[in-house]
N, C-alpha and C positions, 0 to 999 in steps of 0.2 A: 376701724378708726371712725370715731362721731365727725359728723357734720361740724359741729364746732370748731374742733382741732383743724378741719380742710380749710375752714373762712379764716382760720387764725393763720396758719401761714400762709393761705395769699394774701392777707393784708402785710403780713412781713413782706412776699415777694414786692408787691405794689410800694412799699416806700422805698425799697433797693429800685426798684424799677424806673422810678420818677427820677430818684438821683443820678441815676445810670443814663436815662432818657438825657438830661440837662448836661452831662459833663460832654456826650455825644454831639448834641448842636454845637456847645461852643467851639471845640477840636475842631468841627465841619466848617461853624463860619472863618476858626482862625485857617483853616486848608483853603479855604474860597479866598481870603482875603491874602494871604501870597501869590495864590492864582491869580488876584487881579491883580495886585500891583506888579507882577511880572509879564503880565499882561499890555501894562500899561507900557513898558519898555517895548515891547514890540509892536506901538502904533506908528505909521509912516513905514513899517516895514514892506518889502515886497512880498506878495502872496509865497515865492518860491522858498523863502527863510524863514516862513513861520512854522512853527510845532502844528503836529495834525493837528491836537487837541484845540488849537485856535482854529483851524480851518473849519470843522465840525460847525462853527456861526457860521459862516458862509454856504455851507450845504443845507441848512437849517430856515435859509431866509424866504417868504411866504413869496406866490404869485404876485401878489398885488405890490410890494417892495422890489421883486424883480426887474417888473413890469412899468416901474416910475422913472420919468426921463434926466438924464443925467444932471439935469440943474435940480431935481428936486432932490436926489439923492443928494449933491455936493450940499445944498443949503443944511440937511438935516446934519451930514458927518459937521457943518460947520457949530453945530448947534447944539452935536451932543459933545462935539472935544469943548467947550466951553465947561460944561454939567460936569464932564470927566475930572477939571484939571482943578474945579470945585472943590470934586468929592475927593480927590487925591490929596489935596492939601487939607479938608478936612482930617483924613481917618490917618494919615503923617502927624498930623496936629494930634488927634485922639488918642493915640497909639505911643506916644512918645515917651519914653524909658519905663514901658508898662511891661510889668510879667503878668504870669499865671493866674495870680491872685487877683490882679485887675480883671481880666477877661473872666472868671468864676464869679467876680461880683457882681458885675455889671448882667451877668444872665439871672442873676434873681434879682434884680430890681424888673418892678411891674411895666416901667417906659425909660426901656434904652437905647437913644439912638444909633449906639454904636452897629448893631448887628442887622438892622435896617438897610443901612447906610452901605453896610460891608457888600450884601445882596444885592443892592441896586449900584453900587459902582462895578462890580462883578460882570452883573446885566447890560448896561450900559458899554466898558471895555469892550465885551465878545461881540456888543451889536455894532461898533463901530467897526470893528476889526472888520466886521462881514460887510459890512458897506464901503469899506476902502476897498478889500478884495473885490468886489462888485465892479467899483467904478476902474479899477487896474486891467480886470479882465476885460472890460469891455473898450478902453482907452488904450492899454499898455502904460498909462502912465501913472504913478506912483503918487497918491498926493499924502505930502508933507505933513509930519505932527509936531509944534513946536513947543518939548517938555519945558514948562518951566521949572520942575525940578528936576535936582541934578540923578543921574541913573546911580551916581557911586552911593548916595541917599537914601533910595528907595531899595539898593539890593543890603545896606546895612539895617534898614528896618526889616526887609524881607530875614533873611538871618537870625533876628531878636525874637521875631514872631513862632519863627518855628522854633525857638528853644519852649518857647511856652507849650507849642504843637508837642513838643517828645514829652511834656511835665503831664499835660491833658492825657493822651496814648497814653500815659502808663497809669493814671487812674483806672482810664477804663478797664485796661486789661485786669488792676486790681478786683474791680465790684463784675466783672464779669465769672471772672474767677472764683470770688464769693456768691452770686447767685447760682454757679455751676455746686457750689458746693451746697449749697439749702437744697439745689433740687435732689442731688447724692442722698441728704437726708431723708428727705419726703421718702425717695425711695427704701430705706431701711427701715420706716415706721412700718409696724404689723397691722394688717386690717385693710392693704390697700388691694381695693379689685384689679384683676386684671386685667383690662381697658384700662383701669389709671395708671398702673405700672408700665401700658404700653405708650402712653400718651408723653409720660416721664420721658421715657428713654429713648421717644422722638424729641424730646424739648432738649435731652440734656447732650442728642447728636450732634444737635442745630447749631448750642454754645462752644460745643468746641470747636465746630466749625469754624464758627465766627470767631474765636480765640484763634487761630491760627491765622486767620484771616489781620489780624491784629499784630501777633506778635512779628510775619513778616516784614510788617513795614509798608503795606499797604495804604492808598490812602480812606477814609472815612467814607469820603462821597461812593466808594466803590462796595462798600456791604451790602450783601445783597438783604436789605432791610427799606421798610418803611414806620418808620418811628412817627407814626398821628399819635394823637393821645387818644390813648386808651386806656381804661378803667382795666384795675385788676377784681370789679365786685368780688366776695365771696359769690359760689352757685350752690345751688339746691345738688343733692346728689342724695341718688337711690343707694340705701347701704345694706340693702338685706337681697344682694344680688349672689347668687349660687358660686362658691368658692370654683368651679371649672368651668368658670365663664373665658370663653374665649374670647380674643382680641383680634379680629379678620380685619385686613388692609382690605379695600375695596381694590381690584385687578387694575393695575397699572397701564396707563395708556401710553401707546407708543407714539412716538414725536419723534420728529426730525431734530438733529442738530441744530438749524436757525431757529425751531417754533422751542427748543426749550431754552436759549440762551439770547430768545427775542426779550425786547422792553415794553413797556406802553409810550408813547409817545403823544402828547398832546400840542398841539401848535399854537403858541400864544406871539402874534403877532411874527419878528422877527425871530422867536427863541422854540425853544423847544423844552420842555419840562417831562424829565425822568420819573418814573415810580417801581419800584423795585417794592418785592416782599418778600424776605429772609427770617434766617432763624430767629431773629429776634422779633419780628415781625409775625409772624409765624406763631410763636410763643406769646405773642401778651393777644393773639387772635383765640388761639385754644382757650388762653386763660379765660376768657370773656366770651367762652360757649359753654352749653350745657356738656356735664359730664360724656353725656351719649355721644357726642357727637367722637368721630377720628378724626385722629392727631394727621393723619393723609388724605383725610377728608376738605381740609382749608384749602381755601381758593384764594389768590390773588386779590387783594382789595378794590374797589374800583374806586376811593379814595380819591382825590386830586389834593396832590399837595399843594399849598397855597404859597 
């Protein structure tokens, strides 16, 4: 197979890529954005009724937050439920009798502040939540969140939002399933070395994975992926490599339990920010190295998501 033929369909891969990238964030920010606004139903709650998943801010929160005296924590919770009940009635306002087709527009426009907005109210909920539990733990006493919207409201928007969630999900699953099937192809073109053939049928393990991962009902934020953008250039590759060239995995290193199903974790102020690199991540990593390189050769990005 010529060089040509290899750039011509990663550039096919690359614009399936892009649009697969783009249906993924929004599905993510509409999963964030029920996460907050269910979130938001559980401020003024008592530490012992919340979902772990909220508690997670709490265990999250830095020395120097820990360490600040109860009038300085109480003035901030007073200061971000203000911000909170803001942004709540903004993205209520935003959001109203909007489907799928809203949420898919608004990501190709070049300044939207919907998905902004979604992320820092998000932000903002879990760090309050972590500063009431704070000041509960250390007082025993409970301080008050007073919604001014109604909860029967917010969980009939929460509702609406994931209809759009299951319309998003089943894109994805579509163009995943269509890139699973171009790589099938790649693999039945004649002329491919075998290091690309092995490269393939590590990229085309990872997609199913990740399909699976998808068709259960999983959420988004949980793929074991880090979607940066990245370039699908065409690469240079050597084609006059000897037909019984092998494809050696470099010897697999053993790991514990915790160190293979650890995260990275970076501490940004009260929060903590995940990065994760999965089959799809994985795959637009290979795609964006030279051919020599193995497909179990890729490392972990050190990436910070922003």
């Amino acid at each position: 197979m010529s060089e040509n033929n290899v750039s011509d369909e990663i550039k096919i891969l690359e614009q399936k890529r892009e649009a697969l990238e783009c249906l993924i964030s929004v599905v993510n920010s509409l999963e964030s954005m029920t996460e907050g606004l269910k979130a938001s139903m559980e401020l003024g709650e008592s530490a012992e009724n919340l979902p772990l998943d909220l508690l997670k801010a709490y265990n999250s929160l830095g020395k120097k937050v820990r360490n600040s005296a109860d009038s300085e924590i109480k003035a901030r919770i007073e200061s971000v439920d203000a911000i909170v009940k803001n942004k709540l009635n903004f993205i209520l306002l935003l959001t109203q009798d909007k489907n799928w087709s809203f949420y898919e527009e608004e990501s190709r426009k070049a300044h939207s502040p919907l998905f902004d907005e979604i992320d820092n109210f998000v932000r903002l909920t879990h760090t309050n939540i972590a500063l009431r539990v704070l000041i509960e733990k250390r007082t025993g006493k409970i301080l008050p969140f007073k919604n001014l919207v109604a909860e029967s409201k917010i969980r009939q928007r929460v509702e609406l939002i994931e209809q759009s969630e299951i319309l998003g999900r089943k894109k994805i699953v579509r163009d995943v399933e269509a890139i699973l099937k171009d790589v099938n192809a790649l693999l039945a073109l004649s002329g491919l070395t075998q290091l690309m053939k092995c490269h393939l049928n590590g990229v085309k393990g990872d997609l199913k994975a990740g399909l699976r991962h998808l068709i259960t009902g999983k959420p988004i934020k949980d793929l074991p992926v880090d979607i940066g953008v990245m370039t699908l250039e065409p690469v240079e590759e050597t084609v006059d490599e000897p037909a019984n060239e092998a494809c050696q995995a470099p010897p697999r290193e053993t790991v514990t339990r915790d160190e293979s199903n650890s995260k990275k974790v970076i501490p940004i102020e009260s929060e903590v920010v995940e990065i994760k690199l999965n089959w799809w991540g994985r795959l637009l990593q290979w795609l964006n190295t030279p051919w020599s390189s193995s497909w179990r050769e890729l490392k972990p990005s050190d990436k910070k998501k922003k």
